[in-house]
Rosetta silent file (secondary structure, phi, psi, omega in degrees, C-alpha in Angstrom):
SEQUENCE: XXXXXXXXXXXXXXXXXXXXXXXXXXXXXXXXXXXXXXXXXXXXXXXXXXXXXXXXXXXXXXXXXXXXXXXXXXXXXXXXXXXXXXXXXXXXXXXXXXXXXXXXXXXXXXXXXXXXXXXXXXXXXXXXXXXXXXXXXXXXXXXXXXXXXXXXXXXXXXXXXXXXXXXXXXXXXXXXXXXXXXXXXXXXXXXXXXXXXXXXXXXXXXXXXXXXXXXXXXXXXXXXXXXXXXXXXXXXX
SCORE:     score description
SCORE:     0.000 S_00000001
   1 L     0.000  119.299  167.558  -13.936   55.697   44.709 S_00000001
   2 L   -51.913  135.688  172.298  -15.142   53.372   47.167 S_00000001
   3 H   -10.964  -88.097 -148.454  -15.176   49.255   46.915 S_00000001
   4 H   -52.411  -46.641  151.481  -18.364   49.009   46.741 S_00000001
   5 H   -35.082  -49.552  167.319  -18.652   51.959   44.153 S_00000001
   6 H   -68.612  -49.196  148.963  -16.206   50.161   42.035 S_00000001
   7 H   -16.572  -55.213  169.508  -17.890   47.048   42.334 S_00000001
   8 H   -67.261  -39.781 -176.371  -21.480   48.843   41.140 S_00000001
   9 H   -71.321  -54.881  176.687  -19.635   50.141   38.062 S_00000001
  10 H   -33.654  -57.664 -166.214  -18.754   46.613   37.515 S_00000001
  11 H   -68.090   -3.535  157.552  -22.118   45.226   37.803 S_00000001
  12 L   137.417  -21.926  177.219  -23.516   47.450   34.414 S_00000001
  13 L  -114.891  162.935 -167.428  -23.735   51.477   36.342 S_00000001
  14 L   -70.190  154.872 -152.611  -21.742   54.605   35.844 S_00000001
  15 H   -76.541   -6.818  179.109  -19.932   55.981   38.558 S_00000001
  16 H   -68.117  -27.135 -169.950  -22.427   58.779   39.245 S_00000001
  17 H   -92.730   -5.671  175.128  -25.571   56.174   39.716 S_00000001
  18 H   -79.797  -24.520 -174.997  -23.127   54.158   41.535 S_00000001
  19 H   -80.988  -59.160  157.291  -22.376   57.152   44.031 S_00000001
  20 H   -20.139  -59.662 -173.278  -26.284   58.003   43.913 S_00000001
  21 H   -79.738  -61.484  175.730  -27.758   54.489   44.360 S_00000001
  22 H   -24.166  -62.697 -175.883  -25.068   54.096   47.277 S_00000001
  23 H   -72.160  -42.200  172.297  -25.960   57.183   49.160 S_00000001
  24 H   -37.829  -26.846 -168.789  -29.828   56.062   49.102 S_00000001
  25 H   -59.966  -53.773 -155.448  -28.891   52.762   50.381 S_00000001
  26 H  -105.588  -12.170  151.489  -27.970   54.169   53.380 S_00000001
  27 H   -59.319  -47.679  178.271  -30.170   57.084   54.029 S_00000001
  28 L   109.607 -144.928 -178.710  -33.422   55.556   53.102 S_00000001
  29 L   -59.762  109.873  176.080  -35.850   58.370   51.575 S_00000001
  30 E  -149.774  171.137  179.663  -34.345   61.593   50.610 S_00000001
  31 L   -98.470  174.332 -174.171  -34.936   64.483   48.414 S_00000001
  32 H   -50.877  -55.416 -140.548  -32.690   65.192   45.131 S_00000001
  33 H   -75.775  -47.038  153.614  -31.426   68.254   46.774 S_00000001
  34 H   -35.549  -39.289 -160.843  -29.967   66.374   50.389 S_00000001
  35 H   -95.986  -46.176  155.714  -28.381   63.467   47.997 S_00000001
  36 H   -94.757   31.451  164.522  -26.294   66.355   46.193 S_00000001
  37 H   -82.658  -68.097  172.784  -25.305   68.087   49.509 S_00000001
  38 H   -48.250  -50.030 -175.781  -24.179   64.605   50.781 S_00000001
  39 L  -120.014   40.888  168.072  -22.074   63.294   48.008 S_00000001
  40 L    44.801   33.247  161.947  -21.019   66.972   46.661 S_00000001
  41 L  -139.495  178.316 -179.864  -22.450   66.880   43.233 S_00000001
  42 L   -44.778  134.730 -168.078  -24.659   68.775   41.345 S_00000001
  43 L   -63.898  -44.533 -174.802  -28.248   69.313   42.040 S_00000001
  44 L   -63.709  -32.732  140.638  -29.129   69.356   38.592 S_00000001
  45 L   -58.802  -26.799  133.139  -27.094   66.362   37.632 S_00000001
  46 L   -61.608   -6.543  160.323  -28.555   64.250   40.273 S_00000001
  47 L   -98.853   31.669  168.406  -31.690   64.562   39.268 S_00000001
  48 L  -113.629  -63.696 -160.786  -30.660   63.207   35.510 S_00000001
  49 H   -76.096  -44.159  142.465  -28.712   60.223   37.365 S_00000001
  50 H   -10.258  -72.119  165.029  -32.128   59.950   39.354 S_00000001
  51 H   -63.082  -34.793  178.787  -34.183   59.401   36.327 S_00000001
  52 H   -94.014   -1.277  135.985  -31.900   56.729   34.822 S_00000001
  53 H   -52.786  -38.588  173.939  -31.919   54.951   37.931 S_00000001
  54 H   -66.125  -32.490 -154.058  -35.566   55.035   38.095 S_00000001
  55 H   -78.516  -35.502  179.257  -35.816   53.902   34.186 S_00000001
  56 H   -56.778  -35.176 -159.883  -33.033   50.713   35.875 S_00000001
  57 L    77.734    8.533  154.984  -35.578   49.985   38.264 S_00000001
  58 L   -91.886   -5.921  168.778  -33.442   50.849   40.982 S_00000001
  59 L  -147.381  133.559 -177.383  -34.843   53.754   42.744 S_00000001
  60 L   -86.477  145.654  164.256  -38.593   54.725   43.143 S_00000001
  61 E  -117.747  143.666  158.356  -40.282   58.186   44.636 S_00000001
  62 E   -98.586  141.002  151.564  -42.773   59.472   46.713 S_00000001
  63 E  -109.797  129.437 -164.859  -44.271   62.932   46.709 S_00000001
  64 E  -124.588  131.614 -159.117  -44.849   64.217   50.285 S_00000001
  65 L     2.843   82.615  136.239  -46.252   68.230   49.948 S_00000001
  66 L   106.652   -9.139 -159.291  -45.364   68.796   46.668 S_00000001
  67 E  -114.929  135.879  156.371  -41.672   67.436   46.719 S_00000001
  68 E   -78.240  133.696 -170.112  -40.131   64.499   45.778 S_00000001
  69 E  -135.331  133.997 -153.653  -38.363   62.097   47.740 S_00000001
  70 E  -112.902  158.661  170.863  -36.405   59.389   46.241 S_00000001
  71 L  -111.573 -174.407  173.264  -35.524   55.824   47.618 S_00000001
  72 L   -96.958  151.279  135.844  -33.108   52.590   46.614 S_00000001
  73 L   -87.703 -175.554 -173.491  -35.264   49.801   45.234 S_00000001
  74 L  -105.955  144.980 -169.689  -33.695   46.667   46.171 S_00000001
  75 H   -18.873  -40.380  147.647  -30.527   45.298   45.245 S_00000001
  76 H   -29.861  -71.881  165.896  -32.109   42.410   43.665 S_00000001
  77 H    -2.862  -62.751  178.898  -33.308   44.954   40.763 S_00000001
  78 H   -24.202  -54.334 -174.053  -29.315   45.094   39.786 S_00000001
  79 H   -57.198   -2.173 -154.859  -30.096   41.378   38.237 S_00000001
  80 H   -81.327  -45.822 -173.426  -33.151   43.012   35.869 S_00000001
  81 H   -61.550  -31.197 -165.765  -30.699   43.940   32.580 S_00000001
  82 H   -62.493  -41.033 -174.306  -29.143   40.471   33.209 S_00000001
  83 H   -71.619  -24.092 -169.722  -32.684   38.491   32.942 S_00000001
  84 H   -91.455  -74.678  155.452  -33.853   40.612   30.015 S_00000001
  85 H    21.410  -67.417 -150.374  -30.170   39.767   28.666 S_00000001
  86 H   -77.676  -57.892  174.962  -30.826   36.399   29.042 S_00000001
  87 H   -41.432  -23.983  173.292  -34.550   35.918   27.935 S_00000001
  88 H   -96.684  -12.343  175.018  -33.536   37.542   24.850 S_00000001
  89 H   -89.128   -9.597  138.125  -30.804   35.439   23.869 S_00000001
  90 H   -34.474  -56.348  155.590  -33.058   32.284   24.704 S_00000001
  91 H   -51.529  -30.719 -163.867  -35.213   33.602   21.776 S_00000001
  92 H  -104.551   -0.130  175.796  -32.698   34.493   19.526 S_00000001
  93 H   -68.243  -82.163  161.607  -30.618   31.052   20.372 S_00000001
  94 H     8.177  -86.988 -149.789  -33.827   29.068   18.159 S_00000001
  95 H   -49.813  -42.051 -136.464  -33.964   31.523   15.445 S_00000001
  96 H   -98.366  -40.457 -171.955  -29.616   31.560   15.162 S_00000001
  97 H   -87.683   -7.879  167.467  -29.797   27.146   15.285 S_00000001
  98 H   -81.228  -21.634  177.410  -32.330   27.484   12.412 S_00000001
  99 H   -61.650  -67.387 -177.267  -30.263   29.977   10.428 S_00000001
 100 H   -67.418  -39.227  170.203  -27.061   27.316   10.861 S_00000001
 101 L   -57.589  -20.915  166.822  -29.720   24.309    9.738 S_00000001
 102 L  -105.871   -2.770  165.894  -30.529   25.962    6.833 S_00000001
 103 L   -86.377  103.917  166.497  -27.256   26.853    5.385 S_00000001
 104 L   -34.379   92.465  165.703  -26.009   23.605    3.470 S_00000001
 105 L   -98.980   96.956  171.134  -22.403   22.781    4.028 S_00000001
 106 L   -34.676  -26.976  173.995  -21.461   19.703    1.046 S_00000001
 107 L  -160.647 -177.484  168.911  -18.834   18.845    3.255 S_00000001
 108 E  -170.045  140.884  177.515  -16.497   19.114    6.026 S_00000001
 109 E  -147.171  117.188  175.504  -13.070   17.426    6.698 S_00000001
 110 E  -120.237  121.573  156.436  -11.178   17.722    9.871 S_00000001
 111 E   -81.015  104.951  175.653   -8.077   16.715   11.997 S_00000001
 112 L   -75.965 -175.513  166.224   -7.967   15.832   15.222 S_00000001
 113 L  -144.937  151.630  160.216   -5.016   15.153   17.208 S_00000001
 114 H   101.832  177.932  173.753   -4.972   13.749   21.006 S_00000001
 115 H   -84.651  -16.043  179.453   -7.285   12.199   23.135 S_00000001
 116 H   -85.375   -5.203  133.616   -9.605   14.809   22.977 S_00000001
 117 H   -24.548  -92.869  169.587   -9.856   14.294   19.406 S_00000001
 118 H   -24.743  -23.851 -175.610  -11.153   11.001   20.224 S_00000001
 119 H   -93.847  -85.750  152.908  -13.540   12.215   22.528 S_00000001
 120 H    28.314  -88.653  154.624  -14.896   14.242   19.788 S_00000001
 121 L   -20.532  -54.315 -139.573  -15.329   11.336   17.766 S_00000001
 122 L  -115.669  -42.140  149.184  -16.958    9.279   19.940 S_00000001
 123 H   -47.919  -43.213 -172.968  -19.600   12.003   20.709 S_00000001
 124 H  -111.898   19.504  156.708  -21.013   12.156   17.449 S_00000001
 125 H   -94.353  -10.659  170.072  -21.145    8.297   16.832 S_00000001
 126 H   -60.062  -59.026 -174.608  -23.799    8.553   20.001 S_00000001
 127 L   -46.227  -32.549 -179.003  -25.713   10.941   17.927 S_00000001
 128 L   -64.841  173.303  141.000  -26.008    8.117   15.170 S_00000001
 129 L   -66.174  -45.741  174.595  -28.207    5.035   14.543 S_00000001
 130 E  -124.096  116.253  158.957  -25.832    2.773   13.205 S_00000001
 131 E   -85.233  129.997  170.437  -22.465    2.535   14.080 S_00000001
 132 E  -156.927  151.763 -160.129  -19.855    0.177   11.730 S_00000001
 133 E  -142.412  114.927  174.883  -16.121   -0.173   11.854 S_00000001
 134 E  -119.996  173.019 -177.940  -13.813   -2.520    9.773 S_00000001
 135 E    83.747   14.584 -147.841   -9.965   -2.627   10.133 S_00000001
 136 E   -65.682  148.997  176.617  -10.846   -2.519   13.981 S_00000001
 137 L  -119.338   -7.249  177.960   -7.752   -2.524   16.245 S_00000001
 138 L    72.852  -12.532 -175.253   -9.795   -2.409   19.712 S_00000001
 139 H   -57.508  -58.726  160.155   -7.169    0.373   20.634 S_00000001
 140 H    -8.614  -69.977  167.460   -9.841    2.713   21.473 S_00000001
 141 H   -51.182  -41.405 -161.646  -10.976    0.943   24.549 S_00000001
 142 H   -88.489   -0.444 -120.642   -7.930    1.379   26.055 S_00000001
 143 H  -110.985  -62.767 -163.747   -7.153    5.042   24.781 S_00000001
 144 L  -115.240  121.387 -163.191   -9.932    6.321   26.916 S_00000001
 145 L   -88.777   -1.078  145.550  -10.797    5.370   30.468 S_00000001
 146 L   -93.450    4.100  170.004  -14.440    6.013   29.904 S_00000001
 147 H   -64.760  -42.263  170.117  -14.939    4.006   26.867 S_00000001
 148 H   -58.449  -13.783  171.685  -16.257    0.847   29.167 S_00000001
 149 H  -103.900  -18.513  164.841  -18.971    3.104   30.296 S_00000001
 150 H   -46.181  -56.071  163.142  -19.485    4.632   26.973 S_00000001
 151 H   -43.536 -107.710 -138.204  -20.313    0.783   25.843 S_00000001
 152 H   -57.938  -51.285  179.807  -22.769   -0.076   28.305 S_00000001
 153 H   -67.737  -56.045  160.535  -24.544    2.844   27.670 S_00000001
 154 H   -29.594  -48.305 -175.513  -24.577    2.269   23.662 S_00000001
 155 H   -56.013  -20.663  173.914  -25.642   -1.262   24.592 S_00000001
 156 H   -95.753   -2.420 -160.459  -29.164    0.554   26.240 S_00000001
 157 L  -119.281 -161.972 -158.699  -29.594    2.548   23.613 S_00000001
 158 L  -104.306   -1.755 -176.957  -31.044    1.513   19.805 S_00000001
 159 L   -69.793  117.186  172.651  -27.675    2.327   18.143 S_00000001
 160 E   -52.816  107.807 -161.124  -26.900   -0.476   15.985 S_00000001
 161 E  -133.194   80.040 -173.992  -23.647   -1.664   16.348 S_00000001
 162 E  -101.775  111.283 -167.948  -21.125   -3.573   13.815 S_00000001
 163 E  -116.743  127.325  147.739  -17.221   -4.317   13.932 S_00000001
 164 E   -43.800   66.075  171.713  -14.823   -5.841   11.551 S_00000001
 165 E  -132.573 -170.329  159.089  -11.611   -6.975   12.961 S_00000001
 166 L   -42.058  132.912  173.641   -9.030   -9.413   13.385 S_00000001
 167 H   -22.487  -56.230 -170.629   -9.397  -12.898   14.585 S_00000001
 168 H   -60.667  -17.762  176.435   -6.711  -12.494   17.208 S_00000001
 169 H  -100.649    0.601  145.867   -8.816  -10.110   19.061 S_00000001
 170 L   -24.862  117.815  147.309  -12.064  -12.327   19.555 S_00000001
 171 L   126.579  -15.159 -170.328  -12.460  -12.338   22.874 S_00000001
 172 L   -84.081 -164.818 -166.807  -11.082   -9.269   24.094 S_00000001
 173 L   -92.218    3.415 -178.238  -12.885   -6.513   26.229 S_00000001
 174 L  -105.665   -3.506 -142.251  -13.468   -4.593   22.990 S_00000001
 175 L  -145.045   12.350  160.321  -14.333   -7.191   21.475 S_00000001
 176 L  -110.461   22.964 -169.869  -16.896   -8.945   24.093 S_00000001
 177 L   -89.826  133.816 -136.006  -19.892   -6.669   24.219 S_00000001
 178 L   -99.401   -1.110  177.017  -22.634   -9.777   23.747 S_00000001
 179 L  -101.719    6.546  168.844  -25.039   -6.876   21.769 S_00000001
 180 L   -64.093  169.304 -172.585  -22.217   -5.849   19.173 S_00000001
 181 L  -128.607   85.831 -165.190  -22.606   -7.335   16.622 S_00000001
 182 L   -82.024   90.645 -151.337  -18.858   -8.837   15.420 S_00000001
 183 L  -130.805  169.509 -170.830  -17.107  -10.549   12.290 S_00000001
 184 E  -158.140  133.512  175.288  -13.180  -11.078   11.331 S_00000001
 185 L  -112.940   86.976  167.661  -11.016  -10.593    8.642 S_00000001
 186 L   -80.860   92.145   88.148   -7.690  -11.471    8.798 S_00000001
 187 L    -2.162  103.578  163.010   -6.132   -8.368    7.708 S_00000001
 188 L   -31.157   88.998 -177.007   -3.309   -6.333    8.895 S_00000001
 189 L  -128.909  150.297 -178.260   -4.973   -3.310   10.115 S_00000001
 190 L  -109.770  -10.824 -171.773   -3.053   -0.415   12.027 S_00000001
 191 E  -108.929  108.803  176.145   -5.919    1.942   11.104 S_00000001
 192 E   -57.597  134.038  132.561   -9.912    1.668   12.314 S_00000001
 193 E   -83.660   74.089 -173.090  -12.624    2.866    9.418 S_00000001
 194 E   -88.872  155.725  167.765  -15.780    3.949   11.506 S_00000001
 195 E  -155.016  125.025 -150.166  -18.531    5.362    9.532 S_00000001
 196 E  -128.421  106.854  178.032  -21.710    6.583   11.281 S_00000001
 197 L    75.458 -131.361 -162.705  -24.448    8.784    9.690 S_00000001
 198 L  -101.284  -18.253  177.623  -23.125   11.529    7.417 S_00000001
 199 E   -89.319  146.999  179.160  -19.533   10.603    8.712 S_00000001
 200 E  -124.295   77.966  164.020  -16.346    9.060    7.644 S_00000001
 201 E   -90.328  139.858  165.622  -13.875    8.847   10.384 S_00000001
 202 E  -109.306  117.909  165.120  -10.431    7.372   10.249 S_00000001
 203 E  -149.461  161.685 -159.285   -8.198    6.715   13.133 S_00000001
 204 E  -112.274  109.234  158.743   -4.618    5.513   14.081 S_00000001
 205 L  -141.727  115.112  175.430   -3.872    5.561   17.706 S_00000001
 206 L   -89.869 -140.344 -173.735   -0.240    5.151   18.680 S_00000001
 207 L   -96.196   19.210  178.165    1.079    6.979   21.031 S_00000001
 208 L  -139.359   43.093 -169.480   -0.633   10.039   19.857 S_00000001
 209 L   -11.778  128.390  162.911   -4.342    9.192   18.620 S_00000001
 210 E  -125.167  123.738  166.619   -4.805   10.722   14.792 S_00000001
 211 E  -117.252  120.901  176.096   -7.920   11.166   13.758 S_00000001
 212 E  -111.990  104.635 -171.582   -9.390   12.048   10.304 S_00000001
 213 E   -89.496  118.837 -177.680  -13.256   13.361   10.047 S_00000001
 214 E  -130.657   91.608  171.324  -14.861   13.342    7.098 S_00000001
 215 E   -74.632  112.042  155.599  -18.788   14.646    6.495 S_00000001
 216 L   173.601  125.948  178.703  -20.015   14.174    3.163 S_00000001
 217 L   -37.759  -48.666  179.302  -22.974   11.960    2.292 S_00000001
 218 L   -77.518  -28.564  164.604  -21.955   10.596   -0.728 S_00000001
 219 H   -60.246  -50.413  169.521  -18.641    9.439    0.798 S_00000001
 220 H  -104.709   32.316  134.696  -19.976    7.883    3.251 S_00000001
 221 H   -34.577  -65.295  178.690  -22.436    5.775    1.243 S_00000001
 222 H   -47.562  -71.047 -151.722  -19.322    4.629   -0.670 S_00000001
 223 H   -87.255   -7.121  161.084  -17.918    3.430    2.230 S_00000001
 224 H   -62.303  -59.805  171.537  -20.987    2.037    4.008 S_00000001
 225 H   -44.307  -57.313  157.258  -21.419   -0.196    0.660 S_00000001
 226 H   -23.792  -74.250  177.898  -17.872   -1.391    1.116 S_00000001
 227 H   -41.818  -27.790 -159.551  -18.435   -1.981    4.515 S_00000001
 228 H   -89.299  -39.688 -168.311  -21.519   -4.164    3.634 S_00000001
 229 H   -80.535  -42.746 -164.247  -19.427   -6.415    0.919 S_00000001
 230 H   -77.102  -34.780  175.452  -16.544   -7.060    3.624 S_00000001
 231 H   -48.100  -40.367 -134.012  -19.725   -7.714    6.546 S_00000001
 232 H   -82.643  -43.695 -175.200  -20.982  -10.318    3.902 S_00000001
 233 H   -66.222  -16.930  152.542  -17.194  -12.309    3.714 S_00000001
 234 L  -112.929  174.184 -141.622  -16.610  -12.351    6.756 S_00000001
 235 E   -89.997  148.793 -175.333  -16.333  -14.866    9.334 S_00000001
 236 L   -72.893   -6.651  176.042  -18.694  -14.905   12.298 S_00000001
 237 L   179.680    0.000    0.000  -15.724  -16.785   14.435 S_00000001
């Protein structure tokens, strides 16, 4: 078996249309009978390997007195299963995200671990409208070396944005963005409460970020109404 032969097999054909397609390349125009003299196989089987190359769109015929004589089409062609491949799983990608929108999950509760955990997080508080966070430790910003550009880009967008935290951190870079919207509590907190949407996240970041994700509507209702009573008590500076 040749490279390129091997190669051809790869790319989706069997090794006979790979042997087939091969010898056309490099003959040009021949009849069935020449192309299984040249690469020793059967006449009758080369004209079978023939036809499903033709049905591939790789090789086309003429009849010249009475006989056929077959050609390569070109090597582009190879790409043809791949496009119909693709075009149909563009259509069925739709149909497959409407299928997951209509099956109802009541909840969902997950643990992250890491920074990428965090990252995670921090993705699907974009997706929201309102962001709000009490217990804040500001530990975030520094966790992740794209969180100052995450912030400026919340700050263009319409996402609403309100954090609870300690006094002592007035002032700080998490804790200066002039379209947040900010209040203080003094409160011990080692843990952050964000809650965004349909979500309830919790997270502790030490020297390991832990994160706890919690979907469920009614939960985080609950804890938006909290959040609302602790917004009202506390001080603006």
């Amino acid at each position: 078996m040749t490279a390129f032969e091997e190669r051809l097999q790869k790319s989706g054909l069997t090794g006979n249309e790979s042997k087939v397609y091969l010898e056309l390349l490099k003959r040009g125009s021949s009849s069935a009978n020449t192309i299984a003299k040249k690469i020793g196989m059967d006449r009758t089987l080369v004209y079978t390997v023939l036809n499903h190359l033709i049905e591939k769109g790789l090789v086309n015929y003429i009849i010249k007195a009475n006989k056929k004589f077959f050609s390569a089409s070109e090597p582009d062609n190879l790409l043809n299963p791949v496009k119909e491949k693709s075009a149909f799983i563009k259509d069925l990608i739709p149909e497959l995200k409407q299928i997951e929108k209509v099956q109802e999950i009541p909840q969902e509760i997950k643990v992250y671990e890491g920074k990428e955990g965090l990252r995670v997080l921090i993705n699907l508080m974009l997706k929201s409208k309102e962001y709000c966070a009490f217990g804040s430790t500001g530990r975030a910003f520094y966790a992740l070396y794209e969180i100052p550009r995450i912030a400026k880009q919340v700050m263009k967008s319409n996402i609403r944005v309100r954090i609870i935290g300690n006094s002592i951190l007035k002032g700080t870079p998490p804790f200066a963005y002039k379209r947040f919207e900010y209040r203080y509590l003094d409160i011990d907190s080692e843990a952050t409460t964000n809650i965004f949407g349909d979500y309830i996240a919790i997270h502790l970041i030490k020297q390991k970020p832990l994160i706890i994700l919690i979907k469920n509507k009614l939960i985080a209702q609950t804890y938006k109404n909290h959040f609302e009573v602790l917004w009202k008590i506390a001080k603006k500076s």
